[in-house]
Residue, then its C-alpha position, 0 to 999 in steps of 0.5 A: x500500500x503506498x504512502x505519502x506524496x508520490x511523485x514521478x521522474x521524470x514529469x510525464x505532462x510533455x509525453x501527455x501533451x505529444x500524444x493528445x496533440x498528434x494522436x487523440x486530438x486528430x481522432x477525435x471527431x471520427x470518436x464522437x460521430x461515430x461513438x466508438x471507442x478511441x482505440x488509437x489514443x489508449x493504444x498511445x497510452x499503452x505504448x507510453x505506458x501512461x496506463x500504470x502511472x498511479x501504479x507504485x514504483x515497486x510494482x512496476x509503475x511511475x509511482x505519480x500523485x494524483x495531481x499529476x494525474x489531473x495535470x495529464x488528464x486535463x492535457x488529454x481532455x482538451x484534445x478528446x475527452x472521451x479519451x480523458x474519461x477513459x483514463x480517468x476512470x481507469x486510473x481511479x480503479x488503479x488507485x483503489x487496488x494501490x491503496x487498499x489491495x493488501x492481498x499477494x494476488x491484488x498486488x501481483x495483479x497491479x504489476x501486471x497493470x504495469x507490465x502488461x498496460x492492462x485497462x481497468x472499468x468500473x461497475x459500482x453502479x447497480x440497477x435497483x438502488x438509484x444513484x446509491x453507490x452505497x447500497x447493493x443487492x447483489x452479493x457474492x457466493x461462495x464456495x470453498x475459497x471460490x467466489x461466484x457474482x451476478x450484477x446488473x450494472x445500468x452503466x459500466x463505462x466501455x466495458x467490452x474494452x477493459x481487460x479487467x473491472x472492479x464491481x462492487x456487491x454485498x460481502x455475503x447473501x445475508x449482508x445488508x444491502x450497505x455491507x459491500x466489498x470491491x472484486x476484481x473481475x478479469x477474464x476468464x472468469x468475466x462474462x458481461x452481456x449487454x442490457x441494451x444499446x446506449x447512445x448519448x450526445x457527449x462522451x461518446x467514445x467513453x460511455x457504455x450501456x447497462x451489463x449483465x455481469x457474471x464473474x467469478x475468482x478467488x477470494x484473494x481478489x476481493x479487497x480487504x477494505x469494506x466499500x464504504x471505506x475503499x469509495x469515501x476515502x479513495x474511489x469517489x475522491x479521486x474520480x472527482x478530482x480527475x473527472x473534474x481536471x477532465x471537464x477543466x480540460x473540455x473548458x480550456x478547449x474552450x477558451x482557447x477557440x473563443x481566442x483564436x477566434x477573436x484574434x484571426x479571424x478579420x470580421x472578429x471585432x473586441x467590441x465591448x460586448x466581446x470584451x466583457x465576455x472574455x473578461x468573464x471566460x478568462x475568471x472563470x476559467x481561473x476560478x476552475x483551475x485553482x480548485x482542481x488544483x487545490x483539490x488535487x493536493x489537499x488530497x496528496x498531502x492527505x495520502x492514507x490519513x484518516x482525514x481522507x475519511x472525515x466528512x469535511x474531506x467529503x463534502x470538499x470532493x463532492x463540492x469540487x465535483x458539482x463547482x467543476x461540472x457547472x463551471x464547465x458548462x458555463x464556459x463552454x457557452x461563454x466561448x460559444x457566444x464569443x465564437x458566434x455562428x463561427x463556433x455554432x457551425x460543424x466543420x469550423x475551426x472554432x466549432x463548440x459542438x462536441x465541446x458542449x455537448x461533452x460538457x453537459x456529460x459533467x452533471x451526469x457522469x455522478x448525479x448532481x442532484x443525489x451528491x447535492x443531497x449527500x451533502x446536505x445530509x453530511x451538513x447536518x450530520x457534521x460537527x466540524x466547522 
């Protein structure tokens, strides 16, 4: 389990940025309109072996800190980020095993992470519980040292593309529903059968229909964290943070449209208006990097200490997660009026289109409302100032 703030040598933002700018940036309309998923980007990342970079250096991996993840995920985003999801979602599963796979077969499974580049999905979600991550009603069976799970999961994010996906469940057929446990799925004892097409307006190489899951393994793949533990100290707060440097990514695209356009383009006038709109975007887009940022260290300082656990901690992810998922949006729309008809038409070099439609996925990628709820709920709970 790894302790502390972990830093990667050397810096792996330069290798991010080539590669967003010469491989996903050049796919990524075809991945949009054609909502596929973007195999020569995370074929990119293979090869960089950017797939294993929150795996310990002693396993193999680069041994990065979060926030240097979030930098590499936001690079990413504003070339696809559909491709930023797929690596943020990924790297968040990786986390989870790097700081709570204690058992000799989770960790041997992370050296293979690094050695082989394997990808890693994610099936928390289940049907039958809402948007309640905290709550299950399938479980594990058990026999001998053997376990055997079924879930239907609404959503696992390109799930027929991932060597291997943590799915959460209840620990026994008698558990309560919020006595759940993390379980490493992988061939060849994974099955997913697809429970319906799903085709969204945004994120569109990244997102997946409901699953049928049938897996089944050893109980040395079953974390020794109970959930609860593994998603309020480590899986919920790192998704935030790197989906959150993904939408910052979506939005400094954005901008950086909306700029160009006033700058070459010869009937581009800064009027006032235009003016006061760059103004705007430019705060905005301030505001949004400094609490990504600010997020991602305070969950780096904070490493394996309890704080992660506490309910100030919480409320700050959950707050950085809906700030970031709004923000985005405003920005984008921002830059559209900057940008008008120019940045309104398909084809256009300061076309918003696959931007703004990525970014109304910010709000639904984690419910806003339920974590809105959450929060109230923890408000009112709490005792700390």
């Amino acid at each position: 389990m790894t302790t502390g703030i972990r830093h990667a040598t050397p810096p792996l933002a330069p290798v991010m940025a080539r590669l967003a700018a010469e491989v996903a940036a050049p796919h990524a309309d075809d991945v949009d309109r054609d909502a596929r998923f973007p195999h020569e980007a995370v074929d990119a990342l293979r090869a960089e072996r950017l797939l294993s970079v929150l795996v310990p250096r002693d396993l193999g991996g680069a041994g990065c800190s979060v926030g240097e993840v979030a930098e590499m995920t936001r690079i990413l985003a504003a070339s696809c980020a559909s491709t930023a999801v797929v690596f943020a979602t990924h790297q968040a599963q990786v986390e989870c095993l790097a700081r709570h796979g204690r058992t000799a077969a989770l960790q041997s499974f992370l050296a293979e992470v690094a050695d082989e580049q394997l990808l890693l999905g994610s099936a928390v979600a289940e049907a039958g519980v809402g948007d309640d991550l905290g709550a299950s009603v399938c479980a594990l069976t058990r026999a001998g040292e053997r376990f055997r799970l079924e879930k239907d999961a609404p959503v696992v994010l390109f799930a027929l593309h991932a060597d291997a996906v943590l799915a959460s469940c209840r620990r026994f057929p008698d558990s309560p529903t919020d006595e759940q446990v993390l379980v490493l799925c992988r061939p060849p004892g994974l099955l997913l059968a697809p429970l319906g097409d799903d085709d969204v307006i945004g994120l569109r190489g990244a997102w997946g229909p409901g699953f049928h899951i049938e897996a089944e393994g050893t109980d040395d793949l079953i974390l020794p964290d109970q959930f609860a533990r593994v998603a309020s100290r480590t899986l919920q707060p790192v998704e935030h943070i790197l989906w959150s440097a993904a939408w910052l990514g979506i939005a400094n695209a954005a901008v950086e449209r909306a700029r160009r356009f006033l700058r070459e383009e010869p009937f581009a006038r800064l009027t006032p208006a235009a003016a006061t709109r760059l103004s705007e975007l430019s705060a905005a887009q301030q505001q949004m990097d400094e609490l990504v940022r600010s997020g991602a260290r305070r969950y780096d300082l904070v490493g394996d200490d309890d704080a992660t656990g506490t309910m100030r901690f919480a409320i700050s992810m959950n707050n950085l997660q809906l700030t970031s998922a709004r923000l985005v949006v405003e920005i984008v729309t921002r830059a559209l009026s900057i940008c008008g008809m120019a940045g309104y038409r398909e084809g256009s070099p300061y076309g918003l289109g696959r931007l703004l439609r990525d970014a109304h996925g910010a709000g639904l990628m984690v419910n806003s409302d339920h974590i809105v709820a959450t929060n109230a709920k923890m408000l009112l709970l709490s005792e700390e100032t």
